[in-house]
C-alpha positions, 0 to 999 in steps of 0.5 A, spaced: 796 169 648 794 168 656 798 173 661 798 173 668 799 179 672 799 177 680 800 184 683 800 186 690 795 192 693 794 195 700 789 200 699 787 200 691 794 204 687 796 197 685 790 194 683 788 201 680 796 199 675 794 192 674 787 193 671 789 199 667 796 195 664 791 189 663 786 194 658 792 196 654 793 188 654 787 187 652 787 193 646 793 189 642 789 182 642 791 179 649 788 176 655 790 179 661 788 176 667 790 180 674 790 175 679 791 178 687 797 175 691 791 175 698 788 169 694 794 166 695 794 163 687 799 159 684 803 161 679 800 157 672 806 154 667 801 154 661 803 163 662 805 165 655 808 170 660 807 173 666 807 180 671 809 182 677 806 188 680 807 192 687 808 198 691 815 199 695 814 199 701 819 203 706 824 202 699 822 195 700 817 190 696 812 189 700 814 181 704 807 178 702 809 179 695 816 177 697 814 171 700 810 168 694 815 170 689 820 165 693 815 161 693 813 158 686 818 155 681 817 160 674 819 155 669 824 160 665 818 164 663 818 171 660 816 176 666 816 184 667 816 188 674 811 194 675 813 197 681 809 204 684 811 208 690 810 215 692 817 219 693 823 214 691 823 207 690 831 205 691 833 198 690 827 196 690 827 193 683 833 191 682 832 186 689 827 184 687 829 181 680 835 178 683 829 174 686 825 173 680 830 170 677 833 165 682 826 162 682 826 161 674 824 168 671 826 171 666 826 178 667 826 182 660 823 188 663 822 193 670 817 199 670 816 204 676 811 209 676 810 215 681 805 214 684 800 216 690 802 218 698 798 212 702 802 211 707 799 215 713 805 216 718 807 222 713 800 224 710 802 232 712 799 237 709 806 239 707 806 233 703 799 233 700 800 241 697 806 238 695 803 232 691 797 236 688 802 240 685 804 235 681 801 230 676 799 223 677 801 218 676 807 219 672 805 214 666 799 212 662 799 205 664 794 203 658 800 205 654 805 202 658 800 194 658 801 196 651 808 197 650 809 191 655 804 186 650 808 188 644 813 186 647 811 179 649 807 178 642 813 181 638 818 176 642 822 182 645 824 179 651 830 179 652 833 179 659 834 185 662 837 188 670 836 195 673 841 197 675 843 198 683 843 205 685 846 208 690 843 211 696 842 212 703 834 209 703 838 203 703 840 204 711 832 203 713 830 199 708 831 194 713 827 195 718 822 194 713 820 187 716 815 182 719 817 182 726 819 189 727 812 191 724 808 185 728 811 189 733 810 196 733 804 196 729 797 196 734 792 197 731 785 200 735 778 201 732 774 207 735 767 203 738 763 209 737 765 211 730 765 203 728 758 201 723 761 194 723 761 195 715 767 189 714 771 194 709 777 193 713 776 186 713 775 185 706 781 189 703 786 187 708 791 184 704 794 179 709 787 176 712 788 178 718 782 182 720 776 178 722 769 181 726 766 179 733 763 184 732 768 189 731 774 188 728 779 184 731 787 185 728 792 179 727 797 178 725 801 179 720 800 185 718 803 188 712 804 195 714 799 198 709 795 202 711 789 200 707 783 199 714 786 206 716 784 209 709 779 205 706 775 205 713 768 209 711 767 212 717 775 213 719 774 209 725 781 206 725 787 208 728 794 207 730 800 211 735 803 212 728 797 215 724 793 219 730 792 226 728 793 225 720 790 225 714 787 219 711 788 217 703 781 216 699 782 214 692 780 219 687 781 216 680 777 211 677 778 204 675 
């Protein structure tokens, strides 16, 4: 039974859920084949299943993500929803699967998980004592690929919704948007500091960094924050991430 995970990741926490769900997969008898949104893959109908996974975005799905999902046709296909955020996830899920479905999926389970805080603007000490005290993540994703699997060879895919939450998050939600950020979001690299290493350009989830001979920012930008993290010199910077702590992975894939 093949299993397609097409997941969306900034700077590696999604990746890091993808494969590890993948691993459980592949202990019950499974071929489970990650596949990343940034390669633009198309969805594959020979799928006995498939999996969408992504972080939430200012309690958003992030817009690649959104806009490739709008753009396949699912085929009534079994699908389930793995979302990993830092803090709350809002309606994130339960938007995102009325999406699905309108384009053929059948959505017979969602997941979340709380994850680590990448999203430099906020990365305070406050926070990071705050997120050290607690143990992350929330589930063990091996065990998750597991019961996922079960439930697709076990024929348990019935669909299912999440259900709307009420909340304030919603209100700003909405600026979460490929204009508003295209907009605001001037990314500048630190000549000085940069060693023209092409991290920045090899991560960047929309392609939009290119080299001539120090990096070049385009558009559109997903807001992720990954260069800004992921840069081993810490060479990039914007007006919203000056001054703050930078996020460097620590788990192992």
């Amino acid at each position: 039974m093949k299993i397609g995970l097409y997941y969306f990741t900034g700077t590696g926490n999604t990746r890091f859920f993808t494969y590890k769900i993948a691993q459980g997969m592949h202990s019950i008898g499974l071929e489970a084949q990650p596949l990343e949104i940034k390669d633009h893959p198309s969805f594959d109908p020979s799928l006995e299943a498939f999996g969408v996974l992504f972080p939430s975005y200012s309690w958003r799905v992030p817009w690649p993500m959104e806009r490739w999902a709008r753009k396949q046709n699912f085929q009534d296909k079994p699908c389930f929803v793995f979302c990993n955020f830092a803090g709350d996830a809002g309606n994130t899920l339960p938007r995102f699967h009325n999406i699905l479905q309108n384009k053929g999926a059948r959505v017979f389970m969602t997941s979340e998980a709380l994850s680590w805080e990448s999203w430099t603007t906020v990365r305070v000490q406050a926070y990071l004592d705050l997120e050290n005290k607690q143990t992350l993540p929330s589930i063990d994703p091996v065990d998750l690929g597991e019961k996922i699997g079960l439930a697709i060879k076990n024929g348990k895919t019935t669909p299912t919704k999440p259900k709307f939450k009420i909340t304030g998050w919603d209100l700003l939600s909405w600026l979460y948007k490929p204009s508003l950020i295209n907009s605001i979001q001037f990314l500048r690299v630190q000549k000085d500091k940069c060693n023209k290493c092409g991290t920045c350009a090899k991560i960047c989830p929309t392609n939009s960094i290119t080299y001539g001979p120090h990096p070049i920012f385009h558009r559109p930008c997903a807001q992720c924050y990954g260069c800004v993290n992921l840069c081993p010199q810490d060479a990039i910077d914007s007006m919203f991430t000056k001054g703050k702590f930078r996020y460097k992975p620590s788990f192992s894939e």
